[in-house]
TILO-69636 format. One record per atom (N, C-alpha, C, O): x, y, z. Coordinates in steps of 0.1 Angstrom, whole numbers, plus 5000, padded with zeros to 4 digits. Layout:
BEGIN
XYZ/...
END
This chain:
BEGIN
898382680433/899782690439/899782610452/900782570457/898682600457/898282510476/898682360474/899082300483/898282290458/898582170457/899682160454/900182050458/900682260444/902382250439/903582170451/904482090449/903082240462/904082260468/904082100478/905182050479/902982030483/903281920484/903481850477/904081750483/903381820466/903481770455/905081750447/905581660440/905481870449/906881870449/907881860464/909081820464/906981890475/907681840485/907681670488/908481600494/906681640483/906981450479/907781360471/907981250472/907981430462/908981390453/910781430457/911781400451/910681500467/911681550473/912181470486/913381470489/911381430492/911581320504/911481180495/912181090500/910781160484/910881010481/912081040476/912780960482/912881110469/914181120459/915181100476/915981000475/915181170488/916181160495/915681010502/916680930502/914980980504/914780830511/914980710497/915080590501/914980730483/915680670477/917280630477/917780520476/918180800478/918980810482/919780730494/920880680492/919080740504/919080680516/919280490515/920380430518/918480450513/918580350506/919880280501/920380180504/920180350494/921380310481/922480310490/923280210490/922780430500/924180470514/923980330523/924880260527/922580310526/922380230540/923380070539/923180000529/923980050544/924979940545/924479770545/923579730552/925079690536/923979540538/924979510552/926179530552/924379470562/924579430576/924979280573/924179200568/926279250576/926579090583/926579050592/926779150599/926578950602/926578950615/927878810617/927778700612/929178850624/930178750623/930178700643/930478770653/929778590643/929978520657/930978460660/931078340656/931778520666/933178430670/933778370685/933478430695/934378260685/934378190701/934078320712/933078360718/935378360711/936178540721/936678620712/936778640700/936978670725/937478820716/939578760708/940378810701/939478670713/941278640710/940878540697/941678450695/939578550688/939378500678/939478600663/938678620654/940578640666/941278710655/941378690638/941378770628/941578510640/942078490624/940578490614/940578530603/939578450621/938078470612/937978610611/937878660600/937978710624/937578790624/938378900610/937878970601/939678870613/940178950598/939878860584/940278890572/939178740588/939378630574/937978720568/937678730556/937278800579/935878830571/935778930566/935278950555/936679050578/937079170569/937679200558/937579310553/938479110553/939279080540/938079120530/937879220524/937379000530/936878980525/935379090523/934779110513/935179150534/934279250533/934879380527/934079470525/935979390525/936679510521/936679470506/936079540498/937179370502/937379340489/935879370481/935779410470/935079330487/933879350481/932979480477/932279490467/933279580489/933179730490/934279760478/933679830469/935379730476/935979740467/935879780455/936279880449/934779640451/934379620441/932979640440/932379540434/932079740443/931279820441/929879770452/928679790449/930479690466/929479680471/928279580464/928479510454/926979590471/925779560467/925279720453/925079830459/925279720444/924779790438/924779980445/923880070445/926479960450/926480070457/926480090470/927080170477/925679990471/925179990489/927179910498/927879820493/927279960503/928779900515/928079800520/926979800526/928779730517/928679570531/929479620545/930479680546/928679560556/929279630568/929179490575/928179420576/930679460579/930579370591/930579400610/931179480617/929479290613/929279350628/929279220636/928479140636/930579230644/931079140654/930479130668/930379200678/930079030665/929878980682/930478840691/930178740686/931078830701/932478730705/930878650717/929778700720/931478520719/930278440725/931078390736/930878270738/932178470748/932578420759/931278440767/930278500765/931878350779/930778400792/930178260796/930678160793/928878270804/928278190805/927478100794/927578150783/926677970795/926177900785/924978000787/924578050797/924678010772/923778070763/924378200757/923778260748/925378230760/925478400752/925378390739/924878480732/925878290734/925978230720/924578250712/924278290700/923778220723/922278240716/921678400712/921278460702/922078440727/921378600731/922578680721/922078780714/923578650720/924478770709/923778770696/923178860690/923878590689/922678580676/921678700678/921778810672/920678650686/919278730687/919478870685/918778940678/920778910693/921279090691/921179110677/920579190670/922178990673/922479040661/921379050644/921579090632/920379010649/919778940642/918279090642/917779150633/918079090658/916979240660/917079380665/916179460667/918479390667/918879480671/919579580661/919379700658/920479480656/921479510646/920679500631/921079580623/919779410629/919179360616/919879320605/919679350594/920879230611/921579170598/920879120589/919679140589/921579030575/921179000564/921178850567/920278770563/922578830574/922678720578/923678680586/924078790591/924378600590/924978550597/926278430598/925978310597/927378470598/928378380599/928778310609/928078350618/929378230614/929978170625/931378120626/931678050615/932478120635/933778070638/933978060654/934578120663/933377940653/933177900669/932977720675/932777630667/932877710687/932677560686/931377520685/930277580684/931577380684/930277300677/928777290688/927677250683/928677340702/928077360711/927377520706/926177530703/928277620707/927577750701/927077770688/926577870683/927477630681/926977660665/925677590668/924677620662/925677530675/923777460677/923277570681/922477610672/923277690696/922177800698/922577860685/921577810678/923277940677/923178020669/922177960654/921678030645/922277840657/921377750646/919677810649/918877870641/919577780663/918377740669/917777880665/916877890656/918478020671/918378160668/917878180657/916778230654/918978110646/918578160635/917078100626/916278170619/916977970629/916077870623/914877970628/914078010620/914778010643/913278110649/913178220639/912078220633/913878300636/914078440632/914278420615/914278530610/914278300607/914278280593/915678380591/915378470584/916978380595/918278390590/919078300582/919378200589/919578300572/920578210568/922278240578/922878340579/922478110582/923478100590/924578020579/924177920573/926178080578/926778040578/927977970585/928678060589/928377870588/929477780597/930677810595/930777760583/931877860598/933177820590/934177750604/935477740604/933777720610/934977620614/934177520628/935077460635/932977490631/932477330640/932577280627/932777360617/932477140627/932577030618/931776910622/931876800617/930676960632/929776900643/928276790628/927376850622/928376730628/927276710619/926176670621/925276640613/926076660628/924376650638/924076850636/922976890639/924876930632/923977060628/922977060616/921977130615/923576960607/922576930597/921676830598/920576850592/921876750603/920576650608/919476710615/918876620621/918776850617/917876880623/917176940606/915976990605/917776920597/916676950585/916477070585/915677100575/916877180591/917177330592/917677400578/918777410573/916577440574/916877450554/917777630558/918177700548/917877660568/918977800571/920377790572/921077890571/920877660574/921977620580/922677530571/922277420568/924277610567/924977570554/926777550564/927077640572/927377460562/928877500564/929977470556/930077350552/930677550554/931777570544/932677470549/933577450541/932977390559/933677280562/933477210560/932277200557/934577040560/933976950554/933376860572/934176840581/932176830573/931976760586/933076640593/934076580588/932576640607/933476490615/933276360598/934176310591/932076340596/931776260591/932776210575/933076100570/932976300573/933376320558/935176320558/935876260551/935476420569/936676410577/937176220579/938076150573/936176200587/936776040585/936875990579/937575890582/936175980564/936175910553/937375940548/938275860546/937476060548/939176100540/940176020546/940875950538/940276010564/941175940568/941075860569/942075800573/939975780567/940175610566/940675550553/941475460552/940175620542/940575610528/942275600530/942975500528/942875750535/944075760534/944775640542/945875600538/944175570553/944875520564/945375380563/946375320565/943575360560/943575170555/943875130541/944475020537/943375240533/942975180523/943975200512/944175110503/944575320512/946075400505/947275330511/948275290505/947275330526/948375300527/948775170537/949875150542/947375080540/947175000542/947974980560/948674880563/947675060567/947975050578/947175010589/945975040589/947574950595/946674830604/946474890620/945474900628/947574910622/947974910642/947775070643/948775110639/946975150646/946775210647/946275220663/945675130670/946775360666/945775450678/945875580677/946775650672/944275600685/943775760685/944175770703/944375700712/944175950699/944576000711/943676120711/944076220705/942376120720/941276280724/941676310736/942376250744/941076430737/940476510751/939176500749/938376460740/938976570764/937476580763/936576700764/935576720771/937476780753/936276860746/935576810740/936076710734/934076850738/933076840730/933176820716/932876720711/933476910711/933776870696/935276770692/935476760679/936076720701/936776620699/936076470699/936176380691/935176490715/934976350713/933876310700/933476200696/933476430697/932576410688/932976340674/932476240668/934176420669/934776390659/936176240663/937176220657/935776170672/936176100676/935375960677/935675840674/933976030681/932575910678/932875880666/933475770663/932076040652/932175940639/933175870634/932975760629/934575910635/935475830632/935775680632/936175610623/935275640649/934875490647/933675430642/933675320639/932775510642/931875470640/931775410624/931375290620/932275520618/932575470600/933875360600/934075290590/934475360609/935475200610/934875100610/935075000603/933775110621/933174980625/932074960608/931974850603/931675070603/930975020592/931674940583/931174850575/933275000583/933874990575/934374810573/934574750562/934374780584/934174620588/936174650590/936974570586/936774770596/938374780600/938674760612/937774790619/939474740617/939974700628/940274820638/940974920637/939374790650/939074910660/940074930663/940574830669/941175080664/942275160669/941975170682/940975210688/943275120687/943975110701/943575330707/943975440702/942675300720/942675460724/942775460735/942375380744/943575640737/944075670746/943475800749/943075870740/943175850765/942576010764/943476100768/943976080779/943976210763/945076280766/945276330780/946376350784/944076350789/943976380800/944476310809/945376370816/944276180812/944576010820/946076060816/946876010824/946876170803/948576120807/949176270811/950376280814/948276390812/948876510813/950076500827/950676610829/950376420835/950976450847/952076350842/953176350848/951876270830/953076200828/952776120811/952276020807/953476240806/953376200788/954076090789/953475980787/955376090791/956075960785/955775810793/956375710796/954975830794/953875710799/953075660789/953175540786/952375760782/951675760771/952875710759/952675600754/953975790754/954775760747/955675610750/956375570741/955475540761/956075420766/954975320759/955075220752/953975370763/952575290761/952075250746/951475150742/952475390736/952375350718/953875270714/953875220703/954975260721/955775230715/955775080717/956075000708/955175060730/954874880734/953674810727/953474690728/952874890722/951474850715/951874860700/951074810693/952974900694/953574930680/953274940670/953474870660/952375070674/951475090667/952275160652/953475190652/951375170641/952175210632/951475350624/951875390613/950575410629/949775540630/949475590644/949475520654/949175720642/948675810651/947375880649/947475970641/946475860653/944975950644/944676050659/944075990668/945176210663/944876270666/943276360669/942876450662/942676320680/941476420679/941076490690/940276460699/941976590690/942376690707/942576900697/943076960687/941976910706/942377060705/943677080706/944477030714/943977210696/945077250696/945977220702/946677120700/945977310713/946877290723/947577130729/948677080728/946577090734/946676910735/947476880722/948576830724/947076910709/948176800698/949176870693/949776830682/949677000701/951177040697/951976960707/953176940705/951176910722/952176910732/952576740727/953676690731/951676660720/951976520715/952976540706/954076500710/952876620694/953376650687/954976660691/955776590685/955376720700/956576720703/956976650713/958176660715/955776540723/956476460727/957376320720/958176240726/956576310704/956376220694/958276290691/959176200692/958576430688/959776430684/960976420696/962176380695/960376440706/961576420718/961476310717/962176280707/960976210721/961276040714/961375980707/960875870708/961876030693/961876040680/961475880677/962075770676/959875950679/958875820675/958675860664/957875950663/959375810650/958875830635/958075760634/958375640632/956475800633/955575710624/954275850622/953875930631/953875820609/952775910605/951775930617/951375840625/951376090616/950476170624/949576200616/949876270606/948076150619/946776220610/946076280624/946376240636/945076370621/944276460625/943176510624/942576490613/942576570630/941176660623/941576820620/942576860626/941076910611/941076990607/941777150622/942477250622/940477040634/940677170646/941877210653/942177300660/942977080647/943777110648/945077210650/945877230659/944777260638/945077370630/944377480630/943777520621/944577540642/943877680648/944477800650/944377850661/944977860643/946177980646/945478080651/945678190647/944578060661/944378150670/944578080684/944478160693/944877980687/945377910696/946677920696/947377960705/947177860681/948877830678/949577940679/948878040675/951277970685/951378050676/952278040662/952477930657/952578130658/953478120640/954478020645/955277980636/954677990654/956277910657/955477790660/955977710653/954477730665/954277650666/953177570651/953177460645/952777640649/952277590634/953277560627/953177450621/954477630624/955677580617/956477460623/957377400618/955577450638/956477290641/955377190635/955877080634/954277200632/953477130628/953777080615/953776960612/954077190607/954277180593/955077040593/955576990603/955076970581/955176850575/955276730583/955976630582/954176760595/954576610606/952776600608/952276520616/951976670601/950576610605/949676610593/949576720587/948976500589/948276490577/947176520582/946976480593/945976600575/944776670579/943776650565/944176710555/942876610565/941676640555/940876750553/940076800561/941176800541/940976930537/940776950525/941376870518/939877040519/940177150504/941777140501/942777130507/941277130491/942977220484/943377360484/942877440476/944277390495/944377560492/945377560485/946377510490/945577610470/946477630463/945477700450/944177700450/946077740441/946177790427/946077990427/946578040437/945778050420/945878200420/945078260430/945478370436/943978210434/942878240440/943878250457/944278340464/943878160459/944678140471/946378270474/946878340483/946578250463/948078330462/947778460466/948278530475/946578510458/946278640464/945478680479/945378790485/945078570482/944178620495/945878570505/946478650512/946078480503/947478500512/948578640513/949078690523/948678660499/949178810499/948578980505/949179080510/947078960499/945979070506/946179040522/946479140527/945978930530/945878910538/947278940547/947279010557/948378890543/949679000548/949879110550/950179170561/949779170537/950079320534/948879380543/949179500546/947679350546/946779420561/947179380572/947279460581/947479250575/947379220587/948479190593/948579170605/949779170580/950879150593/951579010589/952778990590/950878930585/951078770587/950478710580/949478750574/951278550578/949978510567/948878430573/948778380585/947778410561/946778310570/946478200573/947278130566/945678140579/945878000584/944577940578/943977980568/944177820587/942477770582/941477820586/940377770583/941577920595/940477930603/940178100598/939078140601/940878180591/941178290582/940278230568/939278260563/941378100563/940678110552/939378050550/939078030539/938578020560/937677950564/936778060561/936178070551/936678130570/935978290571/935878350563/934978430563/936778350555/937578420537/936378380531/935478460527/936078230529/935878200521/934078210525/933278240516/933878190536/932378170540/932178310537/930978320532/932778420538/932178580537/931478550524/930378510521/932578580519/932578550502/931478510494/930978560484/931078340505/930178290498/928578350504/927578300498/928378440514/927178500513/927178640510/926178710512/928178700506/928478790496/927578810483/926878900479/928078660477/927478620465/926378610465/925678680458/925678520474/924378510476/923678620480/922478640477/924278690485/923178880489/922978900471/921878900464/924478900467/923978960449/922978910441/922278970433/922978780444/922078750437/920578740436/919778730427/920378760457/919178730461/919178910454/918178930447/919779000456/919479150450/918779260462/918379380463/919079150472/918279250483/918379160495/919079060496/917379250509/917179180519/916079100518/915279130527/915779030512/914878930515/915378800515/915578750504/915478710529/916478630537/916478500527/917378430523/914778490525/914478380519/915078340506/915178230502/915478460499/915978470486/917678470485/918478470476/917778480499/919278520503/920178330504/921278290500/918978250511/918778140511/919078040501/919877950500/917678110491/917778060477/919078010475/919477890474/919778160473/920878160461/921878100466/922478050457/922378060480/923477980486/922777790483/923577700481/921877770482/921577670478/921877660463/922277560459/921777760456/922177720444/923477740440/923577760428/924577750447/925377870446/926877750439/926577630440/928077790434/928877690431/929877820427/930177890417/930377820441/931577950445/932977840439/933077720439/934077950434/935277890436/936177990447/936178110446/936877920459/937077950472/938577960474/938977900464/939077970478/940478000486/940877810490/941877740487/939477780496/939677650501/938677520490/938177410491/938977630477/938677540465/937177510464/936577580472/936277440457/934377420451/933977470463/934777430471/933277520467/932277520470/930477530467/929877610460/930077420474/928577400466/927877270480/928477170483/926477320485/926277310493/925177140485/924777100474/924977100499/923776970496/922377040501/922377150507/921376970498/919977020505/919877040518/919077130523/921176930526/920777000542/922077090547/922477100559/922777160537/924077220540/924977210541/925777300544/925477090538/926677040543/927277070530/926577070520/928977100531/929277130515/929976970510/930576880516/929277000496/929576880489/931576880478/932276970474/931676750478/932276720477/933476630480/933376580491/934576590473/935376470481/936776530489/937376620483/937176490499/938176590504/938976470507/938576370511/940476510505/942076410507/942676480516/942576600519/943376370522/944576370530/945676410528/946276340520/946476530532/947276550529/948176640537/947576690547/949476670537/950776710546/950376860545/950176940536/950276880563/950377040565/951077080561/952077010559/951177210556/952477280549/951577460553/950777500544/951777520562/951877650564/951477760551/951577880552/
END
């Protein structure tokens, strides 16, 4: 009877730490600019809810755990690391600029996490050969190909100028863009820095109308290309507006200004459209109020796609978690998804009219 009773009291702690197990939650880790980065942050919970939904990890709840990267340079790094040994995520998302997607890279590459991107477009994140690091966007690089295709080559326009600021991830996506001109053997666009006209737009607006030009290629944060935007309609300067994706930030914009955007800015992008889309636009209302934008469906879709990858890797083991997003060929809100060897998602992306 002296040996019964541990014997059955082991089988009774392995059965409750089995138990245990099965409740314990798979941990995500979502990095977002601030705290006024709202549209990823519900683009994730959507998506994390939908999945608990639908029966979790083999029962186990997916749990999302938020951390905002204001403050001084580096927090970006030190929140990763929280999130990564404190918290012991599975892995890691990102919706932030292309400066904090490099520390959260760096974090994760030390610590063997798979990091996901959904909105820098920085592509020097992939050029460090970082087999952790995947983004659901299409890069600056790829970005410009769309719009040069669409610019020169579709619709054969010549006189062109760009107009940046000088954030970091503008001029960035402002580099490749010429850069793939000059390969292109096209004719270098007339540029202007939005800053040199903030004390006097219609200076700037005096200045494209005398250079006659016959495009606009935008690469300014938000704010900067709503205030073009409408200096272009108060001097009803009609001529096509192209863009970069960051454009289109509705955590910056608000619903009234995105709707002034609507059909005056062409952007390279996925296709958001077919059933898939219908419903995350509708799920995403009926919780939150409103519908969603790119930077929602961005996050939507990046959840999603390490979602899948947890199921398949079957567990927490990162490396297998890895695996499976390398192998992975998600259909997305923001249409294929399927990654290359250094992350970057593959595929061809067009130009086409915002539409809300």
């Amino acid at each position: 009877m002296r040996f019964k009773i541990p014997f059955i009291s082991f089988f009774f702690f392995l059965a409750l730490a089995v138990a245990a197990q099965k409740t314990e939650p798979v941990k995500i880790g979502l990095l977002i600019q601030d705290k006024t980065t709202l549209a990823a942050k519900h683009g994730a919970e959507l998506a994390i809810k939908t999945a608990n939904e639908n029966g979790g990890l083999n029962g186990r709840p997916f749990q999302l755990i938020i951390k905002s990267m204001e403050g001084p340079w580096g927090t970006g790094s030190k929140q990763a690391v929280a999130l990564i040994f404190e918290d012991e995520v599975w892995a890691l998302l990102g919706s932030h600029d292309g400066r904090n997607a490099h520390l959260v890279e760096q974090a994760a590459t030390r610590s063997i996490v798979p990091f996901v991107s959904v909105w820098s477009s920085d592509p020097t994140l992939s050029q460090a050969f970082v087999p952790w690091f995947f983004n659901c966007v299409p890069n600056d690089r790829q970005q410009a190909d769309a719009l040069i295709k669409e610019i020169y080559t579709n619709r054969k326009l010549t006189r062109i100028a760009t107009i940046s600021d000088q954030v970091y991830d503008s001029n960035l996506a402002l580099k490749n863009y010429l850069h793939r001109i000059q390969q292109g053997g096209e004719k270098e666009p007339l540029q202007f820095i939005f800053e040199n006209f903030q004390g006097d737009m219609d200076a700037m607006a005096d200045q494209l109308t005398k250079a006659k030009i016959n495009a606009l290629v935008l690469f300014c944060q938000s704010s900067a290309s709503m205030k073009i935007i409408r200096l272009l309609r108060q001097r009803k300067m009609n001529l096509p507006v192209f863009g970069s994706l960051s454009i289109l930030n509705e955590d910056v914009l608000s619903g009234q200004e995105l709707h002034e955007l609507a059909n005056r800015v062409y952007v390279p992008s996925p296709t958001l459209s077919g059933s898939k889309n219908m419903t995350f636009r509708q799920d995403y209302q009926k919780t939150f109020g409103n519908l969603p934008g790119m930077a929602a469906a961005f996050a939507y879709d990046g959840m999603n796609v390490l979602i899948e990858a947890i199921r398949l890797a079957g567990g927490p083991e990162r490396e297998k978690i890895q695996q499976s997003l390398l192998k992975l060929n998600h259909e997305g809100v923001t249409g294929h998804i399927q990654f290359d060897g250094k992350g970057n998602r593959l595929g061809s992306f067009t130009v086409s009219l915002y539409k809300p």
